[in-house]
N, C-alpha and C positions, 0 to 999 in steps of 0.2 A: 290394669293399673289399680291400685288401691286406696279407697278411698281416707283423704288426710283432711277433708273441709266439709263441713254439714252445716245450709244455710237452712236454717228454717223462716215457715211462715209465722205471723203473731196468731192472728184470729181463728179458732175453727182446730188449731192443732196449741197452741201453750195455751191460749186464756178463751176461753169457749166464749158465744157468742148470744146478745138475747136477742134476738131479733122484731121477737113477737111481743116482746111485752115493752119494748121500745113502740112500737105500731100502736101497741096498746094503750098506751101512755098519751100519745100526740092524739090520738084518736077521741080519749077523755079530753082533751083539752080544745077539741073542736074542730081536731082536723080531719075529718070523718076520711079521707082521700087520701090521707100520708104513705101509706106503700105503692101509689100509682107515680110519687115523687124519688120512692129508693128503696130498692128489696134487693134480693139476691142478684138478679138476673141486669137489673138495670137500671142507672139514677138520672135524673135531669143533668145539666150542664154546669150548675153552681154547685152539686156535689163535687161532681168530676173538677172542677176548678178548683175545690179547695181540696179535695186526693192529691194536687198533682204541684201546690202550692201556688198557684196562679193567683189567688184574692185571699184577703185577710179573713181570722174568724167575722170581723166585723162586719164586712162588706159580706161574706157568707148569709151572717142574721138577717141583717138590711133583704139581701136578695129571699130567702124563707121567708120573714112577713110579705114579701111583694107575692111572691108566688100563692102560698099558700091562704092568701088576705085576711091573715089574724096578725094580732095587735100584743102577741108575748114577746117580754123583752128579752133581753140577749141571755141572760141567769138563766131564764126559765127554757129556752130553748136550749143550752146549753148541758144543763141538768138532764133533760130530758135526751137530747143526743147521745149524751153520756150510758142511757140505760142498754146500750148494746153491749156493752162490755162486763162478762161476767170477772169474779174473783178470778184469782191465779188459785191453783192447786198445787201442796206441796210435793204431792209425787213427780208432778210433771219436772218442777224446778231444779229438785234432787237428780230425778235422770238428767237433766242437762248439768249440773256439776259432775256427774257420773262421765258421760260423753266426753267433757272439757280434757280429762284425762288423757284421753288418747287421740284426739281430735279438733280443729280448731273451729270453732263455733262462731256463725255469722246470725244475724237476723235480717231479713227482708219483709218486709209489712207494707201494701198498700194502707194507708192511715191519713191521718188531717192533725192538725196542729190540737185542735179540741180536743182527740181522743188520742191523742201521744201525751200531751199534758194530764193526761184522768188514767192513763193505765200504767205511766210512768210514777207518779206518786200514790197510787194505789199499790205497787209491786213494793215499794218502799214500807209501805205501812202494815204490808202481812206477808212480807218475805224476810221485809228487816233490811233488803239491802237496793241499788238499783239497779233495774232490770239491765245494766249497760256490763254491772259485772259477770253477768253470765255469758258473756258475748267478746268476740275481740273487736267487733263492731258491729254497730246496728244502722241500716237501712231505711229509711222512711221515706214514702215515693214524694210528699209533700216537701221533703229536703231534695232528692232526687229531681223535682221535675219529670220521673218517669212513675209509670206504673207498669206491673205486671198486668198481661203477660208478654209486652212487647220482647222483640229479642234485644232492642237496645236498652233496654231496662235489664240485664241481665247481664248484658257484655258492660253494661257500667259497672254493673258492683264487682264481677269478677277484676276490675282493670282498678279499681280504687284501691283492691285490696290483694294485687296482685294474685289471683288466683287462676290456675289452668284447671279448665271447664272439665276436663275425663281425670282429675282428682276431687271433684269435689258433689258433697250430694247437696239435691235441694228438695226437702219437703216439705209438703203442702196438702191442704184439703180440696183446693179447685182443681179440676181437671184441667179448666183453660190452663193456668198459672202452671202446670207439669207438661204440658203438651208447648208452653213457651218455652221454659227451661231444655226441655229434650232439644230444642229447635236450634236451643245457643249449646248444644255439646254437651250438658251436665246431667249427673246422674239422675234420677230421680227414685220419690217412694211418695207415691200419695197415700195419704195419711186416713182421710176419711173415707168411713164413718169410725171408723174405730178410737180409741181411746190411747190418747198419747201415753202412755206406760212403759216404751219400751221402741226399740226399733229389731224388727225383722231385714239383716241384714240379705237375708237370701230374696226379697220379696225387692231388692231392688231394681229397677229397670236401668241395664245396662247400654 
């Protein structure tokens, strides 16, 4: 069957990621230990709480002063959160108006309300328009209550947006997060390391 629905991920495949000079940044600012609180592989608990919408940005800050025992307010930790999220690139934006064409276009994003707020009106300021229009919906596990790579995090969005799982691709840069999706029936194409430019239809795992 053929595919008519391509959910992509945000981070790592549309808006590239800074991860190190976020570390680097909290690091200057005295928290010599901040990637042993959240890197690739794994975050404390008040991450995962505000990924999944459980606690406010507020109650968030509150818990990162307790944890980390510094005394930055909620701006400046804010700011600083914020530095993992690179520009959007116009190539990347273009291929997805490209794809719209003939395909209907979902977004899934494990995310937090802090950085849906900062890459949402970033996409505004240097694409011109919002990131919702390039999408027939967009996904955020902090709305969901789920995250990827559960399989019911995956059987929610297809059933929100009425979608049958062996029409539709989902790609992404985690391998966890494709080894979920294959799990709820959906195509897959994992994306990384490469450079979102283009999709290789033949490279998808059926």
């Amino acid at each position: 069957m053929t595919v008519k629905n391509i959910i992509f991920d945000l981070g790592g495949v549309i808006l590239d990621l800074g991860f190190e000079r976020m570390v680097n940044s909290f690091e200057n600012l005295g928290i010599k230990d901040f990637s042993a609180y959240f890197n690739p592989q794994k975050q404390v608990d008040f991450f995962e709480e505000l990924e999944l919408g459980l606690i406010s940005p507020e109650i968030f800050y509150d818990k990162f002063r307790e944890a980390t025992n510094s005394q930055l307010t909620d701006e400046v930790i804010e700011e600083n959160w914020n530095l993992i999220l690179k520009d959007f690139q116009k190539e990347r934006m273009d291929l997805l108006t490209e794809l719209s064409a003939d395909f209907s276009l979902y977004l899934f994003s494990n995310t937090n309300a802090i950085h849906a707020k900062c890459f949402e009106q970033r996409c505004i300021e240097e694409m011109g328009q919002p990131l919702s229009t390039y999408f027939r919906k967009t996904y955020y596990s902090h709305d969901l209550h789920l995250r990827k790579p559960t399989f019911e995090s995956f059987q929610e969005v297809l059933r929100q947006s009425n979608l049958k799982a062996d029409e539709t691709l989902f790609v992404d840069d985690n391998a966890d997060n494709i080894f979920g999706a294959q799990a709820a029936g959906l195509k897959t194409y994992h994306q990384a390391p490469k450079v979102l430019t283009e999709l290789n239809f033949q490279e998808i795992n059926y």
